[in-house]
mmCIF file of the C-alpha atoms, coordinates in Angstrom:
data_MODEL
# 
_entry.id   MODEL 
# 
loop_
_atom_site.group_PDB 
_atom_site.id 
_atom_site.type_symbol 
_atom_site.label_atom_id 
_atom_site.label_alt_id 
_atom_site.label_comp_id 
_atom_site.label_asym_id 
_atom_site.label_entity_id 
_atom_site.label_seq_id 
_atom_site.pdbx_PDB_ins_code 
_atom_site.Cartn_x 
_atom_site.Cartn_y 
_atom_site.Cartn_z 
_atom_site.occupancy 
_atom_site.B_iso_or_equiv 
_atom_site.pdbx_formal_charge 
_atom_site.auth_seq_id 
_atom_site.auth_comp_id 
_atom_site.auth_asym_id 
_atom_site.auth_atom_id 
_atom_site.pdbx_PDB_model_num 
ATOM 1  C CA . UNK A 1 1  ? -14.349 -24.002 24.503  1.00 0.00 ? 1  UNK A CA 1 
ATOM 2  C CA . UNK A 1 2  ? -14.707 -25.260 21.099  1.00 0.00 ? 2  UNK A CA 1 
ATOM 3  C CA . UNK A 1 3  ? -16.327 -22.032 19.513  1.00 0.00 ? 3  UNK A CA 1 
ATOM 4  C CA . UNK A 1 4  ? -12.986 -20.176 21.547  1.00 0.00 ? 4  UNK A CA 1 
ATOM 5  C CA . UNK A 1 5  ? -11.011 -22.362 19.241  1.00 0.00 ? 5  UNK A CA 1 
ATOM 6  C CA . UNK A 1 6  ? -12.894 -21.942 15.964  1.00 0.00 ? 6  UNK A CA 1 
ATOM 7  C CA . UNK A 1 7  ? -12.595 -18.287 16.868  1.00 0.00 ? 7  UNK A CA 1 
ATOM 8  C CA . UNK A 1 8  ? -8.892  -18.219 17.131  1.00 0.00 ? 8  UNK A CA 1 
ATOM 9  C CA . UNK A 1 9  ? -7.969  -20.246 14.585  1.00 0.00 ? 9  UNK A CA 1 
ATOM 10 C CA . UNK A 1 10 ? -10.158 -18.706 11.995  1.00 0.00 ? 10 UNK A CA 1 
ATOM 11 C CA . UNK A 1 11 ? -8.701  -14.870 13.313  1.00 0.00 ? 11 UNK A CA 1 
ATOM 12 C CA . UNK A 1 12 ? -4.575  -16.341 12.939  1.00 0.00 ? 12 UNK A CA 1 
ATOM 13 C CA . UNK A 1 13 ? -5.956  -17.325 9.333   1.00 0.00 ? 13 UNK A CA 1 
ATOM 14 C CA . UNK A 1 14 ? -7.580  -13.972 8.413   1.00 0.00 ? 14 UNK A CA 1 
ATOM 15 C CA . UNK A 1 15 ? -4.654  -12.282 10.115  1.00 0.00 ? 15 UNK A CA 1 
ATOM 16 C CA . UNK A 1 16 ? -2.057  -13.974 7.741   1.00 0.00 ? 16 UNK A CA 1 
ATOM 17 C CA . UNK A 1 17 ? -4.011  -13.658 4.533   1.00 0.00 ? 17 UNK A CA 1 
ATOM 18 C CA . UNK A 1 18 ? -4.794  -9.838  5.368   1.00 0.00 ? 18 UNK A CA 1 
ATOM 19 C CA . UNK A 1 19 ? -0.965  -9.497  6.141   1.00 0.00 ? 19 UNK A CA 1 
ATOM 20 C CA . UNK A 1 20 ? 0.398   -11.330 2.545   1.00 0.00 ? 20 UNK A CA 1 
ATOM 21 C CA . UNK A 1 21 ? -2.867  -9.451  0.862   1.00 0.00 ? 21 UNK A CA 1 
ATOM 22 C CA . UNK A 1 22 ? -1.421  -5.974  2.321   1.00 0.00 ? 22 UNK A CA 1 
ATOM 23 C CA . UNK A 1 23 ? 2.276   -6.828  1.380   1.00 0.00 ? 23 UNK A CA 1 
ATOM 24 C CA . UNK A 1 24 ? 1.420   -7.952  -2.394  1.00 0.00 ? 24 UNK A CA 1 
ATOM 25 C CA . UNK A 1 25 ? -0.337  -4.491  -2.823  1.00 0.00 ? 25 UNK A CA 1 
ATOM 26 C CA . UNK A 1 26 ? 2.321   -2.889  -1.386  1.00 0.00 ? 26 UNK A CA 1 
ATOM 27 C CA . UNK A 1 27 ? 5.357   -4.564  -3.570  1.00 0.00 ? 27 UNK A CA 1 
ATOM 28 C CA . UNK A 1 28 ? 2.979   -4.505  -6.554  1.00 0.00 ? 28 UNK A CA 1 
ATOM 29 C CA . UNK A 1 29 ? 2.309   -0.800  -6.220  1.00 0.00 ? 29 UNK A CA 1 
ATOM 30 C CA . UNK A 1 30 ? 5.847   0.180   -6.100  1.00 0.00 ? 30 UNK A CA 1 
ATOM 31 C CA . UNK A 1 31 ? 7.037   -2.216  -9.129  1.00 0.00 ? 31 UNK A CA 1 
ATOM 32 C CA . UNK A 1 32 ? 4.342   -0.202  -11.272 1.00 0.00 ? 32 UNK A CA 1 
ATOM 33 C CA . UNK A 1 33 ? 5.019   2.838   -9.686  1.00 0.00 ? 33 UNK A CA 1 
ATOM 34 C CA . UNK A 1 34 ? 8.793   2.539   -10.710 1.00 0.00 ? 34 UNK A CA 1 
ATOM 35 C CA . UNK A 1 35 ? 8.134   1.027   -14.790 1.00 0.00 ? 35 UNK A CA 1 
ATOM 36 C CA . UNK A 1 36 ? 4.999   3.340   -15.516 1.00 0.00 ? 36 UNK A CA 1 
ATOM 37 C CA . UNK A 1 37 ? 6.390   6.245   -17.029 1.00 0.00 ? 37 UNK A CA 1 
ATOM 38 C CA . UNK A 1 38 ? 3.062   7.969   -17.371 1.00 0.00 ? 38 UNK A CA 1 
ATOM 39 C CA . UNK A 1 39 ? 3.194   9.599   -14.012 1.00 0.00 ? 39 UNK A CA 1 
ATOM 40 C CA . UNK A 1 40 ? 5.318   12.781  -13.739 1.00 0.00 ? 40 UNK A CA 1 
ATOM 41 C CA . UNK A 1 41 ? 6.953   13.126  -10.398 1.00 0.00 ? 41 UNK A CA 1 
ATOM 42 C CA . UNK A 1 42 ? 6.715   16.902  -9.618  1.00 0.00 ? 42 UNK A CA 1 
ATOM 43 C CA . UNK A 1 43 ? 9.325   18.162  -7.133  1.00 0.00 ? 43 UNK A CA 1 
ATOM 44 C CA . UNK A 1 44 ? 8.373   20.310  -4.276  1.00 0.00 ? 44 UNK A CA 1 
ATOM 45 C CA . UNK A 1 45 ? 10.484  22.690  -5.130  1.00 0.00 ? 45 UNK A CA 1 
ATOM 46 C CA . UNK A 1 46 ? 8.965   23.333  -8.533  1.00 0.00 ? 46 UNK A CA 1 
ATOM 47 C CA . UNK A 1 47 ? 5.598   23.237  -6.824  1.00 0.00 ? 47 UNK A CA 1 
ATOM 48 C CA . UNK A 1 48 ? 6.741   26.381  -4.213  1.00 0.00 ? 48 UNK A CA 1 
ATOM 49 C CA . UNK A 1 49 ? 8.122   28.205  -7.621  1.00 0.00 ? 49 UNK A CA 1 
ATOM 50 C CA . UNK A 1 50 ? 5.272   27.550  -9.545  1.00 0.00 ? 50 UNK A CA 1 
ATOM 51 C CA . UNK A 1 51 ? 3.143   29.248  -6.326  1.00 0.00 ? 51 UNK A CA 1 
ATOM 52 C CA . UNK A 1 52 ? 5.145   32.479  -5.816  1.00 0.00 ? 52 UNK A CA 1 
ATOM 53 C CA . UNK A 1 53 ? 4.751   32.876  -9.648  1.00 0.00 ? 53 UNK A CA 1 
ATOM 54 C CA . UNK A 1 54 ? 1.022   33.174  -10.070 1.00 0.00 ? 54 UNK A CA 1 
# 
């Protein structure tokens, strides 16, 4: 019964820190994504044009 508890408790602690891990990635990546200026956003339909043209 004791080694259920361990068990339990220690999952519900990786659980959280997994979830908070996941979500400070996630913010993170789209606060750089938005003030880096080196990546050029190509639209879709440029992409198509730029395929019917070669």
């Amino acid at each position: 019964m004791e080694n259920l508890a361990a068990f339990i408790a220690g999952s519900l602690i990786f659980i959280t820190y997994m979830f908070f891990l996941l979500r400070m990635i996630y913010k993170q990546h789209k606060i750089q994504e938005k003030s880096d200026t080196r990546i050029i956003h190509i639209s879709k339909e440029k992409l198509k044009n730029e395929k019917i043209a070669s």
